[in-house]
N, CA, C and O atoms as a GROMACS GRO file, in nm:
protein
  432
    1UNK      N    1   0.647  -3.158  -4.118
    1UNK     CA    2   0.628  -3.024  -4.069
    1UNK      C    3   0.560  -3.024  -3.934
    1UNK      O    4   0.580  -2.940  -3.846
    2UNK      N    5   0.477  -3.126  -3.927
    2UNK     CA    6   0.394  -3.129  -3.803
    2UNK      C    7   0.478  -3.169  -3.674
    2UNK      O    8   0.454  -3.123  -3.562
    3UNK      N    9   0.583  -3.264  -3.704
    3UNK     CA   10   0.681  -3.316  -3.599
    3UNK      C   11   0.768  -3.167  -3.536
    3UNK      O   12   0.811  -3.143  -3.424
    4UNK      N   13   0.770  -3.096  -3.648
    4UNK     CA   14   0.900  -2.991  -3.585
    4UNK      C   15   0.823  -2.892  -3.533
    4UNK      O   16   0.885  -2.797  -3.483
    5UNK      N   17   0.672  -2.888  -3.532
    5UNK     CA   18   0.632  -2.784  -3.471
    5UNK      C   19   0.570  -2.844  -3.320
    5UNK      O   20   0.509  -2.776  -3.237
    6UNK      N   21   0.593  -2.949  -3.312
    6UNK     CA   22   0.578  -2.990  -3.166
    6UNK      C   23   0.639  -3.034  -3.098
    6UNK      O   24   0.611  -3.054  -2.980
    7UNK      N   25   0.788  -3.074  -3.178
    7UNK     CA   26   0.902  -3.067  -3.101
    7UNK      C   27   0.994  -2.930  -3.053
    7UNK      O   28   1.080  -2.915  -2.966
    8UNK      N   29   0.928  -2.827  -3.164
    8UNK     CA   30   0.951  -2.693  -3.114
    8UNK      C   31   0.875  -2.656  -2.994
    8UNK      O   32   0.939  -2.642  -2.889
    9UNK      N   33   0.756  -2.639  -2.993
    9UNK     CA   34   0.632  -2.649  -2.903
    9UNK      C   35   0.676  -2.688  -2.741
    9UNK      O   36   0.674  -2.619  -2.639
   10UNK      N   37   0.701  -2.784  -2.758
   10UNK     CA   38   0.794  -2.872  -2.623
   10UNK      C   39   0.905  -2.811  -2.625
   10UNK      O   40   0.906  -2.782  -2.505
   11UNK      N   41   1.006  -2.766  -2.667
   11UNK     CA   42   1.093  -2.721  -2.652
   11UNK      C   43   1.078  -2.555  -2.592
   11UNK      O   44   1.173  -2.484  -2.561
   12UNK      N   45   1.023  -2.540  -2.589
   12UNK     CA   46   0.939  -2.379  -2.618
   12UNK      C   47   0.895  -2.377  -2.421
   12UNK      O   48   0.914  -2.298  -2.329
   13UNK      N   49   0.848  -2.473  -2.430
   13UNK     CA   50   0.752  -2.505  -2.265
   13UNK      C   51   0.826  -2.544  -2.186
   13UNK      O   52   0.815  -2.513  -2.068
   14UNK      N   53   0.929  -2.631  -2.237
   14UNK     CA   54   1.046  -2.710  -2.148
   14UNK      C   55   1.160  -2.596  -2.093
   14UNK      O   56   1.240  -2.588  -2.000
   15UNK      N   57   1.115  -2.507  -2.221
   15UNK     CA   58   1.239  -2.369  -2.187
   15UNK      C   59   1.184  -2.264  -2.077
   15UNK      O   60   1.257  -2.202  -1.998
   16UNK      N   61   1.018  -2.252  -2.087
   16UNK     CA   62   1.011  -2.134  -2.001
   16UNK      C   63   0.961  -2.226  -1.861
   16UNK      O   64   0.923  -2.176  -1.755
   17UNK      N   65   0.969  -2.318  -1.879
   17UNK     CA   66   0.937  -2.375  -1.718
   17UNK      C   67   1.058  -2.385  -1.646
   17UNK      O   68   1.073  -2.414  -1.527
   18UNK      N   69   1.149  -2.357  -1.740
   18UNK     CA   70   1.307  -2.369  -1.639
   18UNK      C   71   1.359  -2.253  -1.597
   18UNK      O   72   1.444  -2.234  -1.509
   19UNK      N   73   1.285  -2.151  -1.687
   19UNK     CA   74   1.328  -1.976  -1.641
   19UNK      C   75   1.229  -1.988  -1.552
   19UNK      O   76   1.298  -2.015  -1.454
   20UNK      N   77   1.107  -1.988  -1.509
   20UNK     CA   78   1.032  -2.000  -1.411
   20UNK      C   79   1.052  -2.042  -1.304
   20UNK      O   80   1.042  -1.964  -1.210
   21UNK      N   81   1.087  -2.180  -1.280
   21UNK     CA   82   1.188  -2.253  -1.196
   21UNK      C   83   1.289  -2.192  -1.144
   21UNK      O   84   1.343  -2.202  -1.034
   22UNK      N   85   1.309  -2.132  -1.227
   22UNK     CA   86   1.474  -2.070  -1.192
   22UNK      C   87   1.454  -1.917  -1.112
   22UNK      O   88   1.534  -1.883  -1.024
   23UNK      N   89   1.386  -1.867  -1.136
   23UNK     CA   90   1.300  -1.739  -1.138
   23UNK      C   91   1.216  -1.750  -0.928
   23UNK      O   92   1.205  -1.666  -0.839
   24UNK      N   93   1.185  -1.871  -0.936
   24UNK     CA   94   1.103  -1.927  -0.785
   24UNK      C   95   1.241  -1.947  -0.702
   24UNK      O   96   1.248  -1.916  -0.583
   25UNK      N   97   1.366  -2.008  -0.784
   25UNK     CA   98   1.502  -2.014  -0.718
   25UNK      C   99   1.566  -1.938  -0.629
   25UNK      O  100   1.618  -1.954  -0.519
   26UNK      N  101   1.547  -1.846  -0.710
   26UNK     CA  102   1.606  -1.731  -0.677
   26UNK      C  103   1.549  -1.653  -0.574
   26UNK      O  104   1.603  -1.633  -0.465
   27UNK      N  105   1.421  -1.603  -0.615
   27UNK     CA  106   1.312  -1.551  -0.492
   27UNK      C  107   1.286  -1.570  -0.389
   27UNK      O  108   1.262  -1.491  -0.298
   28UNK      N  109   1.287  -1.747  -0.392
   28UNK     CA  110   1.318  -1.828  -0.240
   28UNK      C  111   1.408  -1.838  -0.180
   28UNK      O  112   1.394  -1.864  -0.060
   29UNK      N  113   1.545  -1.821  -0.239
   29UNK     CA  114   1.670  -1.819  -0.227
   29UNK      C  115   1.727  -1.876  -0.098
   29UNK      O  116   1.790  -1.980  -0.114
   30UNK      N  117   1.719  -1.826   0.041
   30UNK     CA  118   1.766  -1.889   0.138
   30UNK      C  119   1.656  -1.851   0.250
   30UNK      O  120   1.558  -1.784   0.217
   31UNK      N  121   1.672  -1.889   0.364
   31UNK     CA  122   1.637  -1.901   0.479
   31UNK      C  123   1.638  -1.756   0.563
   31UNK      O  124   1.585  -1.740   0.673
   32UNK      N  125   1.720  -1.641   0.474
   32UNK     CA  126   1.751  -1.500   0.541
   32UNK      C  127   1.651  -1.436   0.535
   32UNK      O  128   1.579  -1.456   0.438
   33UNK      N  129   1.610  -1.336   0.638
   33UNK     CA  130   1.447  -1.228   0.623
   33UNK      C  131   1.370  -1.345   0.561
   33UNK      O  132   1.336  -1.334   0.443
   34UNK      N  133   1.333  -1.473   0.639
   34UNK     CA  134   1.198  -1.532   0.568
   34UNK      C  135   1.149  -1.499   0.765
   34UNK      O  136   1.222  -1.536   0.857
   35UNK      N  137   1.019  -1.427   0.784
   35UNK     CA  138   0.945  -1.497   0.878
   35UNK      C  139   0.924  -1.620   0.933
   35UNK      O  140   0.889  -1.714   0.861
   36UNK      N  141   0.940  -1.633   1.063
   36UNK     CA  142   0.946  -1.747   1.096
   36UNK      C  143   0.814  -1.755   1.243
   36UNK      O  144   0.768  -1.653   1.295
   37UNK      N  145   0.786  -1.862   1.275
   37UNK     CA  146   0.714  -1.921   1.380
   37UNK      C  147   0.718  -2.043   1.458
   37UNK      O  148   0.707  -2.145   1.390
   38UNK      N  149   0.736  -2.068   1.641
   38UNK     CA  150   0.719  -2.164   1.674
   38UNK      C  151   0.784  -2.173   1.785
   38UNK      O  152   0.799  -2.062   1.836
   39UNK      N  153   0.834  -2.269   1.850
   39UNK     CA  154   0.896  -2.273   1.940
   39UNK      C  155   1.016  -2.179   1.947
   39UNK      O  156   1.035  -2.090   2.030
   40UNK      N  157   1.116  -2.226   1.815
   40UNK     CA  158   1.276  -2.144   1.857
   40UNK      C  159   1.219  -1.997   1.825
   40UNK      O  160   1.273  -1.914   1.898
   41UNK      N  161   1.118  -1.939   1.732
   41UNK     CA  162   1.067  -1.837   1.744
   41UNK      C  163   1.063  -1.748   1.846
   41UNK      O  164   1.130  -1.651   1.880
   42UNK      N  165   0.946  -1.817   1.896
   42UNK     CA  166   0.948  -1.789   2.063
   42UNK      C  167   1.011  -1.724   2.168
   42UNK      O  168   0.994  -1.620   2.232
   43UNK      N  169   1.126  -1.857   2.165
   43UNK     CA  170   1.225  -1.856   2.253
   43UNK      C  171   1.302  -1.723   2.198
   43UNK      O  172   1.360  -1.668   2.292
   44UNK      N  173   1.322  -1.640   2.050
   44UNK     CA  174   1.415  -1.560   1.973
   44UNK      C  175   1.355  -1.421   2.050
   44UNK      O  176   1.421  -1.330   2.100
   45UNK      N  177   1.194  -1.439   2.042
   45UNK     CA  178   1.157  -1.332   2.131
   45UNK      C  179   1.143  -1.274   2.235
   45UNK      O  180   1.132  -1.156   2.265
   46UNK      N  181   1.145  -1.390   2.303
   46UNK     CA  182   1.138  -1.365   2.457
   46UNK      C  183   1.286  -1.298   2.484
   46UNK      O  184   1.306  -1.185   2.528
   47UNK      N  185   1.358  -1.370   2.457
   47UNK     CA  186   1.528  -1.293   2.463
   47UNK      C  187   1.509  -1.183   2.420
   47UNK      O  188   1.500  -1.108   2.518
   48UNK      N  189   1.493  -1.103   2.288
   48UNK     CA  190   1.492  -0.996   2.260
   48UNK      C  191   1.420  -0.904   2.314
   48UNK      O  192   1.456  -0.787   2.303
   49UNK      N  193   1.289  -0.940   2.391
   49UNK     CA  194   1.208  -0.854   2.472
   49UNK      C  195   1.292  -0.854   2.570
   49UNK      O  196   1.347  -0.746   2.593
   50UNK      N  197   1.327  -0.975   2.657
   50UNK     CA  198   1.426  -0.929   2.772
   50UNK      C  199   1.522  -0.880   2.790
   50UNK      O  200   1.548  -0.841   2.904
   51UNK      N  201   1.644  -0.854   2.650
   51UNK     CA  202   1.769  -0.795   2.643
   51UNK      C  203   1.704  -0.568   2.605
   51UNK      O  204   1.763  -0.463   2.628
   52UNK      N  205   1.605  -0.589   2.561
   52UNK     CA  206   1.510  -0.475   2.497
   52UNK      C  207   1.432  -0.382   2.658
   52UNK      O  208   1.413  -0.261   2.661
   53UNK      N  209   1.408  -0.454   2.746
   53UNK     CA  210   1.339  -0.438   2.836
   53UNK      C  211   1.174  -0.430   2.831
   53UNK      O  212   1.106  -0.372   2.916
   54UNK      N  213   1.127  -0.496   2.722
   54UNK     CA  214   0.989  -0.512   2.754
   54UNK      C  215   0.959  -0.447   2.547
   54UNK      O  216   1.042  -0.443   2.457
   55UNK      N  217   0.820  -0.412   2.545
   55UNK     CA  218   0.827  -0.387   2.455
   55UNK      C  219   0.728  -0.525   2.351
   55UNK      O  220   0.739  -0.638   2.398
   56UNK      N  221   0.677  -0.517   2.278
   56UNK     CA  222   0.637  -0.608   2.110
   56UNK      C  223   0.690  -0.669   2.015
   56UNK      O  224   0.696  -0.622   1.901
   57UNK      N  225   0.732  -0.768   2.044
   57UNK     CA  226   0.814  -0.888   1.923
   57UNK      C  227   0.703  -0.844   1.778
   57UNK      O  228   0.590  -0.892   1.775
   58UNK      N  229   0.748  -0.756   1.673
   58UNK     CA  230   0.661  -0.743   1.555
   58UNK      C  231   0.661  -0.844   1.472
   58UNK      O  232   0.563  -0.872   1.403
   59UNK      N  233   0.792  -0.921   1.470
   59UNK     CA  234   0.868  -1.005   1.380
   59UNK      C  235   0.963  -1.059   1.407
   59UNK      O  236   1.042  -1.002   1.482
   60UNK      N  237   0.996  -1.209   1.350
   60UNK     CA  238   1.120  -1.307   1.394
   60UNK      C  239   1.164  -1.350   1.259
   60UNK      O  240   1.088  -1.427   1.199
   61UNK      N  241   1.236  -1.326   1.220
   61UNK     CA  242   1.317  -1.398   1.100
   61UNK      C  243   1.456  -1.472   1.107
   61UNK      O  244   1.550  -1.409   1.156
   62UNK      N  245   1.469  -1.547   1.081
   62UNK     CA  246   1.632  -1.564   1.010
   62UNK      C  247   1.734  -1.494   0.974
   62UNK      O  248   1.680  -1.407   0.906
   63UNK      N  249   1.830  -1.475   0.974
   63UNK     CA  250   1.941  -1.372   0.948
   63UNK      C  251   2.045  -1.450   0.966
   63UNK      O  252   2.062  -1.558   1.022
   64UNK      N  253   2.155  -1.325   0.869
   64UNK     CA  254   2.327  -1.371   0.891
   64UNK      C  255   2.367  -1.252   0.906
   64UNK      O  256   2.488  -1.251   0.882
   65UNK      N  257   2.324  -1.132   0.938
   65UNK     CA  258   2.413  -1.018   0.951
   65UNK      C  259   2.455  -0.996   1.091
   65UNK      O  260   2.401  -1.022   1.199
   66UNK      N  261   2.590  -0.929   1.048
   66UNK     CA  262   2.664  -0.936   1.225
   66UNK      C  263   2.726  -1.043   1.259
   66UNK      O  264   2.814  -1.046   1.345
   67UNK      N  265   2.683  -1.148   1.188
   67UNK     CA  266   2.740  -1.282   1.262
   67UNK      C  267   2.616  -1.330   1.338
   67UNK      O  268   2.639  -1.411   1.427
   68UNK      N  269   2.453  -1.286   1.313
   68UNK     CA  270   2.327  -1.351   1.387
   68UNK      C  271   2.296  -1.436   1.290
   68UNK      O  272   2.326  -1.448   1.171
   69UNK      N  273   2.209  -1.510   1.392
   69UNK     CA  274   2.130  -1.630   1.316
   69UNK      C  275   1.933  -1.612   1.338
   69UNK      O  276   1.841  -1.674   1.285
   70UNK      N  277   1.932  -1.481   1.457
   70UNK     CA  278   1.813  -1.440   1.473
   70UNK      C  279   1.778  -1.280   1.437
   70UNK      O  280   1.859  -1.193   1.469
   71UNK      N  281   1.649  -1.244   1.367
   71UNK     CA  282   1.668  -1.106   1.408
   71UNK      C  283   1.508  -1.083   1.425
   71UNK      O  284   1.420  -1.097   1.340
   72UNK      N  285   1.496  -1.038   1.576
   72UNK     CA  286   1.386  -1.020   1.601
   72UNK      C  287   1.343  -0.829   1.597
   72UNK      O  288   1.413  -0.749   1.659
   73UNK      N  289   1.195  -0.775   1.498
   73UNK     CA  290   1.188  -0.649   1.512
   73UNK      C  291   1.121  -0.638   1.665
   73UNK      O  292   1.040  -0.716   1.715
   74UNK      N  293   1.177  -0.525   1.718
   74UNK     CA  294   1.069  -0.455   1.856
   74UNK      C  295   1.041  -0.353   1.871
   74UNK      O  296   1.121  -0.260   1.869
   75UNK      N  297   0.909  -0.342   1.891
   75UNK     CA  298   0.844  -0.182   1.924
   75UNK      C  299   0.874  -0.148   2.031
   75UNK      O  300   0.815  -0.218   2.114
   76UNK      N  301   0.947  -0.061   2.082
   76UNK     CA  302   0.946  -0.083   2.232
   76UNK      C  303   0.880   0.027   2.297
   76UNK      O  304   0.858   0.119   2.219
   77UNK      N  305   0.836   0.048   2.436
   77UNK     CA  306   0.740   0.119   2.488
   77UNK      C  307   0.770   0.267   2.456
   77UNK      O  308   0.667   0.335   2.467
   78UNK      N  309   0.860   0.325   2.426
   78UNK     CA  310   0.884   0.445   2.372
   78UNK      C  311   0.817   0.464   2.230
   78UNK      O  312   0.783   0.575   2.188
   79UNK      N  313   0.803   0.351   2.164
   79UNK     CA  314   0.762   0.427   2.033
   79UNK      C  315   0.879   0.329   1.903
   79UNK      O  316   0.855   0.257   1.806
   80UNK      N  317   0.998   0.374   1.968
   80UNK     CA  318   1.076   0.347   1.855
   80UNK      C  319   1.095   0.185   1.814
   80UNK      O  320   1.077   0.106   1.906
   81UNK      N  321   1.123   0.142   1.711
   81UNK     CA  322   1.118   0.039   1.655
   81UNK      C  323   1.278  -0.024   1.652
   81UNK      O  324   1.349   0.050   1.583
   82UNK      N  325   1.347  -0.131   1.703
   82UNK     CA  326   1.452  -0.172   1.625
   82UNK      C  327   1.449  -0.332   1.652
   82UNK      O  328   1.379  -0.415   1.709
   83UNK      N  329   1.575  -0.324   1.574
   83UNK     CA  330   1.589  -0.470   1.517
   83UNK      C  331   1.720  -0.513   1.628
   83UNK      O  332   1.823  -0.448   1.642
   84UNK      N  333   1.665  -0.694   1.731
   84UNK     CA  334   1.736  -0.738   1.815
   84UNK      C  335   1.798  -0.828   1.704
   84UNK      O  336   1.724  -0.888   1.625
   85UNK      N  337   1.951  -0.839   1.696
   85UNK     CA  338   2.007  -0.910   1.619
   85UNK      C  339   2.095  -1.014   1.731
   85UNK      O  340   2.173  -0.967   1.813
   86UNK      N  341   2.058  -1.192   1.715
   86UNK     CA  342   2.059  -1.253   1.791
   86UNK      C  343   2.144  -1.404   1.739
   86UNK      O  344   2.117  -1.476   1.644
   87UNK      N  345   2.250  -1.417   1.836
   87UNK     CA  346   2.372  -1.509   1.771
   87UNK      C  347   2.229  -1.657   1.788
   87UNK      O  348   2.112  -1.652   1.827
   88UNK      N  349   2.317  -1.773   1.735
   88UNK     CA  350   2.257  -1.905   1.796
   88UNK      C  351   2.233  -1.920   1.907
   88UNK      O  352   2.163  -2.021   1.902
   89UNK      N  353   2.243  -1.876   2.065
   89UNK     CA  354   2.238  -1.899   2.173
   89UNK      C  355   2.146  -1.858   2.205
   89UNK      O  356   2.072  -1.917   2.283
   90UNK      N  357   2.119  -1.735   2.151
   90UNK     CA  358   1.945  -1.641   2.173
   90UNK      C  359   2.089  -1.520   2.255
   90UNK      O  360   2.046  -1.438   2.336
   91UNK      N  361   2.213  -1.520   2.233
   91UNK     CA  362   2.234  -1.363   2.284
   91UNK      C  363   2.236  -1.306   2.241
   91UNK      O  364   2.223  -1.340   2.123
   92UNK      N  365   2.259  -1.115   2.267
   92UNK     CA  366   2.270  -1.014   2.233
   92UNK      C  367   2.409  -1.022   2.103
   92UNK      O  368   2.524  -1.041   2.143
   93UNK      N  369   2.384  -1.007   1.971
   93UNK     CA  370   2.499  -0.945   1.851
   93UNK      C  371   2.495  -0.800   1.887
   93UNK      O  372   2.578  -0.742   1.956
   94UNK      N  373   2.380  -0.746   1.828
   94UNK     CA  374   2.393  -0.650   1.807
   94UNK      C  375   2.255  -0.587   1.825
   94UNK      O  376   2.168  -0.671   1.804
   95UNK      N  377   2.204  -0.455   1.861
   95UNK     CA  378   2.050  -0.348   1.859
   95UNK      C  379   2.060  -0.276   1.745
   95UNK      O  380   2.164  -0.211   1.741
   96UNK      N  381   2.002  -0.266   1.665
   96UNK     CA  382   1.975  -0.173   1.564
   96UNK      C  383   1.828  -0.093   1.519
   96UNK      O  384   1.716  -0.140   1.497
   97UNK      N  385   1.876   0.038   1.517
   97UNK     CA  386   1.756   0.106   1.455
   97UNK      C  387   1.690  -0.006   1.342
   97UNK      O  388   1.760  -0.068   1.262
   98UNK      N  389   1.583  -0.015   1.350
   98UNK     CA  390   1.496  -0.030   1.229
   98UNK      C  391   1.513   0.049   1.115
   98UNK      O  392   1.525   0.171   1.106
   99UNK      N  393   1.513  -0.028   1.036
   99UNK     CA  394   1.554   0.047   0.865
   99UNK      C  395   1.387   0.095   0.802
   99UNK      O  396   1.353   0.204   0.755
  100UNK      N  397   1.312  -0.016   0.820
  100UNK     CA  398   1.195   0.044   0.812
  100UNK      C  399   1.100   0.124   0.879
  100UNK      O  400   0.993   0.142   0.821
  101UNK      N  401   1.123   0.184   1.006
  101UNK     CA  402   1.090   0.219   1.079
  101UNK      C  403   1.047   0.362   1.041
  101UNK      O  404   1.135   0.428   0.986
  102UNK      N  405   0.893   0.439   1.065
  102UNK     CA  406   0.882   0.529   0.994
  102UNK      C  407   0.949   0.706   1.037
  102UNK      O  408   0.972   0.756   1.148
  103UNK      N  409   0.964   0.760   0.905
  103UNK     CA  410   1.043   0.928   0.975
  103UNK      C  411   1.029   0.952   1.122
  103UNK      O  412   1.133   0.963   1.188
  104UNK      N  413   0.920   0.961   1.177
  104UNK     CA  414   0.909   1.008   1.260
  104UNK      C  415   0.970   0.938   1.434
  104UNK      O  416   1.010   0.982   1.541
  105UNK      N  417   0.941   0.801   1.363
  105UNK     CA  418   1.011   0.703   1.490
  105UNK      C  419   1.175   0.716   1.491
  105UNK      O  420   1.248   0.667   1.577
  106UNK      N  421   1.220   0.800   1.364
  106UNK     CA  422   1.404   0.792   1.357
  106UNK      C  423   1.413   0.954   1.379
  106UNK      O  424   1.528   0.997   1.382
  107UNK      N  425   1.322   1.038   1.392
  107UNK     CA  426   1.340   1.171   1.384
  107UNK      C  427   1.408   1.246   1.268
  107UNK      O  428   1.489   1.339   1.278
  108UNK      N  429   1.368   1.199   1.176
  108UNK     CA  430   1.446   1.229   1.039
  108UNK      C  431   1.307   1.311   0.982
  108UNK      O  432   1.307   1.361   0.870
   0.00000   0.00000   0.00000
């Protein structure tokens, strides 16, 4: 009786460390919207401030939308917030409003 309750036991632990595991899998999932820092960082912002005309790099992440591999957020001196979406080269994909950006910066 004692064997099957600690081979249950283990079985029991072996099971939720793999939903757990699996669970960190998923959450971490890829390289897309993770923050990033450093040199190619950098370099993601400076482009986007210069294609933007000036303005606050808030954020640099990773991305695949559009066909980018960068997406830098910018405040820009007006107020409004959007997102520089930036191929491998550091060029212009695409400008987009900020999704998070609050009512008042979208006039909504």
């Amino acid at each position: 009786m004692k064997h099957r309750t600690i081979v249950t036991t283990v079985a029991g632990v072996i099971a939720a460390a793999s939903i757990a595991g699996g669970a960190v899998a998923v959450a971490g999932g890829s390289d897309e919207n993770t923050s990033v820092t450093g040199a190619d960082a950098d370099r993601a912002s400076a482009s986007a401030l210069a294609i933007t005309g000036g303005g606050t790099a808030n954020s640099v992440e990773r991305d695949s939308e559009n066909g980018a591999v960068w997406e830098v957020e910018v405040a820009r001196p007006d107020g409004t917030t959007v997102d520089v979406r930036l191929d491998a080269d550091l060029h212009l994909v695409v400008i987009e409003r900020d999704s998070e950006a609050s009512p008042d910066l979208t006039g909504s």
